[in-house]
N, C-alpha and C positions, 0 to 999 in steps of 0.2 A: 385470671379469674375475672369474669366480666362483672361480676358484683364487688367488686373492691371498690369500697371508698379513697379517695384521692382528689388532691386539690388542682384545681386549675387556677391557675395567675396569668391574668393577660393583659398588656397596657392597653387602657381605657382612652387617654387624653395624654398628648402632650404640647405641652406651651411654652411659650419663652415671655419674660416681663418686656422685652424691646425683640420684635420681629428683623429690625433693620438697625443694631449699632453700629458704632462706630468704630475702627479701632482703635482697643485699648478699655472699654466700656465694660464692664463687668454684666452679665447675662445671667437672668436666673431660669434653672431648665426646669420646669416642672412636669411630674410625670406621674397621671393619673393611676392605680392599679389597682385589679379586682381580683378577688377569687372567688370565679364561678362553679368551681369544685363542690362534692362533695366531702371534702375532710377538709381540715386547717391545715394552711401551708408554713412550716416553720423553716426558718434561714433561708431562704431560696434569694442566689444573688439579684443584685439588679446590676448589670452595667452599660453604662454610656460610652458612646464612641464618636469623636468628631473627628471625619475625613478618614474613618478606618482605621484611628488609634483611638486605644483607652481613656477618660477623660477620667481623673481621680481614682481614687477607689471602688471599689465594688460595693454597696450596701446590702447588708441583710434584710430580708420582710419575712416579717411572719403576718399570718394575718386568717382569723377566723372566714369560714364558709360565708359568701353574701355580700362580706365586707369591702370595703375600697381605703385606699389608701393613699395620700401623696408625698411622693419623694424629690425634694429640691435639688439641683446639683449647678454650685457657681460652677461660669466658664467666663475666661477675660480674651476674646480675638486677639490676636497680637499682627497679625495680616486683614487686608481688605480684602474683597471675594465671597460666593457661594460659599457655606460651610453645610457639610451634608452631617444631620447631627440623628443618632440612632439609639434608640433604645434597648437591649436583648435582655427579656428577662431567663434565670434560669441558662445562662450561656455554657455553661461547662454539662446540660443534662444530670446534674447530680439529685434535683430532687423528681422521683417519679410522681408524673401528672396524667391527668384523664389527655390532655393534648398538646401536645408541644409544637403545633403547629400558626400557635397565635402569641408565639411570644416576644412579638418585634413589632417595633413603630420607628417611623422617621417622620423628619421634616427639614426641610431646608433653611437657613438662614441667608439673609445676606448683610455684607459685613460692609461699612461703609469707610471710604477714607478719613483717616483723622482730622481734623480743623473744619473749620463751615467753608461751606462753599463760597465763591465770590455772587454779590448782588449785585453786582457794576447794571448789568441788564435786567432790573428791577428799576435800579434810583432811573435810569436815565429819560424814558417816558416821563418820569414827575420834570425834569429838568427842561424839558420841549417843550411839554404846556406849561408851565410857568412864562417860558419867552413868549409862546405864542396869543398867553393871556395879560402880558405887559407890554408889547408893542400897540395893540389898539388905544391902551390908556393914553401912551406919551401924543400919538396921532391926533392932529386937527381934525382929519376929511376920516371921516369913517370908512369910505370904499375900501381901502388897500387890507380891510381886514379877512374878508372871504382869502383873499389870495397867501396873507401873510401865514393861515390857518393852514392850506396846503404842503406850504413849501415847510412847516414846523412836522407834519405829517408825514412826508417826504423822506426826511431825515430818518425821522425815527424807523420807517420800515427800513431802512438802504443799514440803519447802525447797530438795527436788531435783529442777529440771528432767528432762524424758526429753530425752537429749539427739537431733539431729535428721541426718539425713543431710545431704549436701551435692553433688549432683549433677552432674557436669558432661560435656558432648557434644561428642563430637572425632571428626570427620572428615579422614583423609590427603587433600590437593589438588598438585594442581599447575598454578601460575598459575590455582588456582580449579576445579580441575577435579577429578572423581576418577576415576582408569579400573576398569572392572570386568572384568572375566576370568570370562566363564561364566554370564556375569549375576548375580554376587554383589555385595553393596553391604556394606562393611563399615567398625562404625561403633563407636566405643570409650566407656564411660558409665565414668566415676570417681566414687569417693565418698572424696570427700577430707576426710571428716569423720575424725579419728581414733576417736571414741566411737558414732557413732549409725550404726545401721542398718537399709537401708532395707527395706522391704516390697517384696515382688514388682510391679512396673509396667507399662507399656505403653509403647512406644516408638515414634514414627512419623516418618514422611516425608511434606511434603508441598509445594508448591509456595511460591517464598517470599510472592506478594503473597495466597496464598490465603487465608482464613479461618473460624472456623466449626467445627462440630461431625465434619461430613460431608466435609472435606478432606484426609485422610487418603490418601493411596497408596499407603501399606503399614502395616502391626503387626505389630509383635513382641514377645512377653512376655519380659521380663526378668527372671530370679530374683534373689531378697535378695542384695541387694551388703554384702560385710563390710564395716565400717570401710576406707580406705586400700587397697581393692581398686578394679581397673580390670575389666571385661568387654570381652572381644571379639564383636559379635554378626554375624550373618552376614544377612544381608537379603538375598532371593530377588527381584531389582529386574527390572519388565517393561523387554522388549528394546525395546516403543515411548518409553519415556522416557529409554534410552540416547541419544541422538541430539547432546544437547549445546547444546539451542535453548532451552532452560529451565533456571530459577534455582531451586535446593529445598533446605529447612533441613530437619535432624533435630532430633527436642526427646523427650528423658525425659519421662516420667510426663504423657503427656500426658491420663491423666482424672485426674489429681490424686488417685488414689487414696491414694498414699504420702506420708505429713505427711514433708516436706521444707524445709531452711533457705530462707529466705528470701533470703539471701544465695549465691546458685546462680550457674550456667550452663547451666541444663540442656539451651541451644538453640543448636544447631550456629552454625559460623558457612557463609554461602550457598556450593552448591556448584552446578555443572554434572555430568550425568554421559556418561561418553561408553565403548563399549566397546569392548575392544581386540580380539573378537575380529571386527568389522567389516573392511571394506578399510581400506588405507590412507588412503585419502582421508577416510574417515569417522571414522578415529580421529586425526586432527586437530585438535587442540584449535579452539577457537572466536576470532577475533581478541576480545582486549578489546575492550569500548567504548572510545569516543574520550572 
């Protein structure tokens, strides 16, 4: 009955109180929710999932026509690393809705290693000019100062690393999948370095078991990511690879133009893509393999 009243719930916002803990940091998940429905929605789960398992329990929402709602859920890292953290309202389809085709949200976190960093390469510039600003004091003849100012200069580049970006490539999924709207493929680069930053790069797409210079199915240039900035990039993806029958990684810097940490991620983890604005039939996720 096309006249049936029925609720729609769909997550509006979700946030976390620290984007980048630490491990061991207790995280708070908030998750905004609305129902754009006609009817009020009563019990309709809500669950969380970090890295594809359940995160606590399931909560109920009820929640009148118009209304919004927010549901907190602690999370404590126990590992450093990407943590891909996901919203599904209504997971099991038990309550019927005007759409159930809006009931997921993600976002990524990143989880940082326990203890503070070292600042050994902070203090030691203050330690250089201090020398370089008390040797002219102890000095008779003023000349040997221009020189003595060098050579305290010297040091300090030859004993301070440039320090290096740190890359890392996130794609939204679900059960693996990503939907595109319009043929855009959108795909998220961090630089979780606090100090380095990176050079302008290239970014691609291409199938996962492909390899090679020439397997590329898309580029896009990326501009200099500040320190602890994320980019949003928008990728113009052909409507023949939508389809959902193929497996493809995105990877940063993919000619290595930009001196980058070693200690990266810069390559997605595998996705399928499929387009919503296909039939239904077609926008059907893929069954897993067995």
């Amino acid at each position: 009955d096309s006249g049936e009243l029925l609720p729609d719930i769909t997550p509006v916002k979700l946030d976390v109180d620290n984007p980048s803990p630490r491990a061991g940091d207790r995280v708070i998940i908030s998750t905004t929710i609305a129902n754009n429905g006609t009817a009020r929605a009563n019990n309709v789960k809500l669950r969380v999932f970090v890295d594809g398992l359940p995160l606590g329990e399931d909560v109920n929402i009820s929640l009148d026509t118009g209304k919004q709602t927010t549901i907190q859920s602690p999370y404590t890292p126990s590992r450093e690393g990407q943590k891909d953290i996901l919203v599904m309202i209504n997971p099991d389809s038990e309550v019927k809705e005007l759409s159930g085709r809006n009931n997921i949200i993600s976002r990524l976190v990143i989880v940082r290693a326990q203890g503070s960093k070292p600042v050994a390469v902070t203090k030691q510039p203050k330690t250089v000019t201090k020398k370089a600003q008390k040797k002219p004091v102890t000095q008779t003849k003023p000349a040997p100062k221009p020189s003595t100012t060098k050579q305290a200069v010297a040091v300090a580049d030859k004993t301070t690393p440039e320090p290096r970006p740190n890359l890392v490539t996130y794609i939204e999924t679900i059960n693996g999948v990503h939907y595109t709207n319009h043929n855009r493929l959108y795909v998220f680069v961090s630089n979780t370095n606090k100090r380095g930053k990176s050079e302008t790069f290239e970014l691609g797409v291409r199938k996962q078991q492909a390899s090679g210079s020439d397997v590329w199915l898309v580029r896009q240039t990326v501009k200099n990511l500040a320190p602890g900035t994320t980019s949003r990039i928008a990728i113009k993806w052909p409507d023949k690879y939508a389809t959902g029958d193929q497996v493809y990684i995105a990877v940063a810097d993919i000619d290595r133009d930009s001196p980058v940490s070693p200690n990266n991620d810069k390559q997605s983890r595998p996705f399928r893509v499929v387009s919503v604005n296909r039939s239904e039939k077609a926008v059907s996720a893929p069954a897993p393999a067995p």
